[in-house]
C-alpha positions in Angstrom: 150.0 -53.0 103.2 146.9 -53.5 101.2 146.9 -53.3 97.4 146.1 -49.6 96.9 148.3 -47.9 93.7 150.4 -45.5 93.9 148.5 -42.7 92.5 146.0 -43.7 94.9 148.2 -43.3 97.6 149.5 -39.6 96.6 145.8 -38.8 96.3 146.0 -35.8 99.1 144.3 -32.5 99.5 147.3 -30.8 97.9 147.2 -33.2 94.5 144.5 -31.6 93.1 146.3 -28.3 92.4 149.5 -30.4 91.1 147.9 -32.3 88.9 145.8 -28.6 87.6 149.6 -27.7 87.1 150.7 -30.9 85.2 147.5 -30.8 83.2 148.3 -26.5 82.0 151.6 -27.6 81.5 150.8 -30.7 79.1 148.4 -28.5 77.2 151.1 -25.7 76.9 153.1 -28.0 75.6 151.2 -29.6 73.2 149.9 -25.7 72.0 153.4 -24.7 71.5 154.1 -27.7 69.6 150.7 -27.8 67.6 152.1 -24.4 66.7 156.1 -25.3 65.5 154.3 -27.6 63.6 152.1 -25.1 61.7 155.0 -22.9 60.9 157.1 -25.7 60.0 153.9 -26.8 57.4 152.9 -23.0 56.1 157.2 -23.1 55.7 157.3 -26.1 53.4 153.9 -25.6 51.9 156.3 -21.8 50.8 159.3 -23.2 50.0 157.8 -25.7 47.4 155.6 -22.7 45.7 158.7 -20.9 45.5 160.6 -24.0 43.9 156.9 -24.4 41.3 157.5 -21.1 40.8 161.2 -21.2 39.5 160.7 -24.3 37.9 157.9 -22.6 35.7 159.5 -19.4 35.1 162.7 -21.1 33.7 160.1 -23.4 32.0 162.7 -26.7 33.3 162.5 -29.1 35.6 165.4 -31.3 36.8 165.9 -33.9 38.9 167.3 -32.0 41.7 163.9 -29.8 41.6 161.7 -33.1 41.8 164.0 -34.8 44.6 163.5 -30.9 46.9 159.6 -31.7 46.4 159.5 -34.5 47.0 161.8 -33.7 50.4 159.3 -31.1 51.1 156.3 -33.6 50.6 157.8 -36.4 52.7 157.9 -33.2 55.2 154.3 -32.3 54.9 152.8 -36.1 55.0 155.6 -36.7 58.4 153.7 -33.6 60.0 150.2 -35.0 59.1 150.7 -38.8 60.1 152.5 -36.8 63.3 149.2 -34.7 63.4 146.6 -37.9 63.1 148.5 -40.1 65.5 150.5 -38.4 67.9 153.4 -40.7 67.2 156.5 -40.0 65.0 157.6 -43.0 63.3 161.5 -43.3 63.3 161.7 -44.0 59.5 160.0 -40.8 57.8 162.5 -38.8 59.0 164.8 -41.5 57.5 163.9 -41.6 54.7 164.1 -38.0 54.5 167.7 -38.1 54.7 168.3 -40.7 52.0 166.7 -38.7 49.7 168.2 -35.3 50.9 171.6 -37.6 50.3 170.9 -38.9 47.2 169.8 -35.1 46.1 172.9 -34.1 47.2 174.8 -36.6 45.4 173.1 -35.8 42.0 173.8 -32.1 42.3 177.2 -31.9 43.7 178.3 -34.8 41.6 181.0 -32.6 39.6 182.1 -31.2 42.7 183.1 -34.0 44.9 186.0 -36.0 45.2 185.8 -40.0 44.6 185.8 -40.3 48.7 183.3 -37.6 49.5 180.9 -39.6 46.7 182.0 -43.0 48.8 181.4 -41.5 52.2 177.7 -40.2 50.6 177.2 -43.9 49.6 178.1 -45.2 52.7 175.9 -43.2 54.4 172.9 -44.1 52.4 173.7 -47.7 53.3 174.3 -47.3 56.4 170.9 -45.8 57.2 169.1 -48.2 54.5 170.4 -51.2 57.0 169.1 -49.0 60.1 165.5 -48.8 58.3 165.7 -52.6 57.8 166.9 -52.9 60.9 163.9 -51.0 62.3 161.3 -53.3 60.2 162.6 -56.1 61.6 162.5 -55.2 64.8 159.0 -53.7 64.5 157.5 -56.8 63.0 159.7 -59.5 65.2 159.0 -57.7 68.2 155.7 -55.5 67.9 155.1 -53.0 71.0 152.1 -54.2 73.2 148.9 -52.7 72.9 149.0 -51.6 76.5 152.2 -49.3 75.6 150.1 -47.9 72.8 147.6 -47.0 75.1 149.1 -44.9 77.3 151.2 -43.6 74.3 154.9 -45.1 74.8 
């Protein structure tokens, strides 16, 4: 067998068309998800006027209402770095929920029981480690610049 590829070997008349169909499809896709993105952007970009907008008409601001913009901002910068790159790094989003925790925490403080405040603190940990975990792993073991390439 001589040293043709693969794709070179599916290369028949009928390709063209599938590939047309793989190509409308990826396009689709990426349109559809171009789009959740929007809303999920002009969504934030409402909720945290809304949340300005309490803050100044009861003329207070507490930490709870600084930790829900700065969720919302962590939100807005993961869609744009999503956006710029086309790649989702694993930690925004972790970092999201440490903060969503720790907002949690703050607020509900009175509320929960000495376990429920443990299981919260736990929790933080146990995703701080993960993020530290992920570091290390990135900068031990970077991907190869041919995976970034074709996008993996």
């Amino acid at each position: 067998m001589n040293n043709q590829s693969i794709d070179e070997l599916h290369d028949t008349p009928s390709s063209p068309p599938k590939k047309s169909v793989e190509k409308g499809l990826s396009s689709l896709i990426h349109m559809a998800e171009f789009v959740g993105l929007a809303v999920i952007a002009l969504a934030t970009i409402y909720a945290g006027a809304m949340e300005v907008m309490g803050m100044i008409e009861l003329r207070e601001v507490t930490l709870g209402d600084l930790l829900l913009l700065f969720l919302y901002l962590e939100v807005l910068a993961m869609i744009a770095i999503y956006l710029d790159s086309g790649k989702l790094p694993i930690r925004l989003p972790l970092y999201i929920a440490i903060v969503a925790l720790a907002r949690y925490l703050i607020l509900d403080l009175k509320e929960l029981n000495e376990w429920q405040m443990l299981a919260i603190g736990g929790t933080i940990t146990l995703i701080t480690i993960a993020i530290l975990i992920l570091r290390y792993g990135h900068l031990k073991f970077p991907y190869d610049s041919s995976a970034r390439r074709r996008g993996r």
